[in-house]
N, C-alpha and C positions, 0 to 999 in steps of 0.2 A: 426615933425618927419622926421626922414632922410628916404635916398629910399638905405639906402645899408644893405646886408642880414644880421643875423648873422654869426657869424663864425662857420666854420663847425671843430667839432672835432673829434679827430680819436677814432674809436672804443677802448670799453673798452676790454681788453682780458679776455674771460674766464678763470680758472682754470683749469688745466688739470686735472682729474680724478687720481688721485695717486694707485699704485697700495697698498692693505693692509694686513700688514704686516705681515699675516700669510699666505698667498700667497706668501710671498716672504720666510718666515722660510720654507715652503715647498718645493719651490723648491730648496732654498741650502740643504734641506737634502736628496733631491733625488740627486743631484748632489753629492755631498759626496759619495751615495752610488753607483753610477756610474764611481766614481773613483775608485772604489774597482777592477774589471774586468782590470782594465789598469794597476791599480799594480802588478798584480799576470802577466798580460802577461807580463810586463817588469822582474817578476822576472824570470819565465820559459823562456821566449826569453835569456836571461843573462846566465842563468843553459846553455840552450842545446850549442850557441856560449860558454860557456868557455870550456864544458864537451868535444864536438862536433869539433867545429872548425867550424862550417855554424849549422843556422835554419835548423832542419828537416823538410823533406817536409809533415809528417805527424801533426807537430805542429805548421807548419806557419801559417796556415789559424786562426789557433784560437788566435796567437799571434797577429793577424794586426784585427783581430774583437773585439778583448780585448783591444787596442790601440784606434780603431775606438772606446768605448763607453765611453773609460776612457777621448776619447778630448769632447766628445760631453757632457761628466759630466761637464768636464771643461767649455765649452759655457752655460751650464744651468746657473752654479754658477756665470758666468761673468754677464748675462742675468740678474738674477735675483737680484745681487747687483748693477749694474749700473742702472736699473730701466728705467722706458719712457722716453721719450723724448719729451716733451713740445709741 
């Protein structure tokens, strides 16, 4: 018998855990409905600049919070079709 070891081989890689697919239907429909808030402030944002001529300062806060949820629908839906990462 000879004196040299075996070969050493590299691990096997697990599987990563997938997320399931109703996890993932959910969260594109929460996302969906997240974008509902960013449409409506883009259309009131649009109303008060064409009527106005500048953002009132009584509906800008609600316009940049309706923007803020409409991007954040948007990373949901990005999120949850791009999926883990290995």
């Amino acid at each position: 018998m000879s004196d040299t070891p075996p070969p050493i081989l590299p691990p096997v890689p697990t599987p990563s855990q997938a997320r399931s697919g109703c996890l993932t239907a959910i969260m594109v429909l929460f996302g969906i409905i997240m974008l509902l808030p960013g449409l409506c402030a883009l259309l009131f944002g649009g109303m008060s600049v064409v009527e106005g001529g500048k953002i009132e300062d009584g509906i800008a806060p609600f316009v940049f919070l309706g923007l803020a949820v409409g991007a954040g629908g948007v990373a949901l839906i990005w999120a949850a079709v791009r999926g883990r990462k290995p």
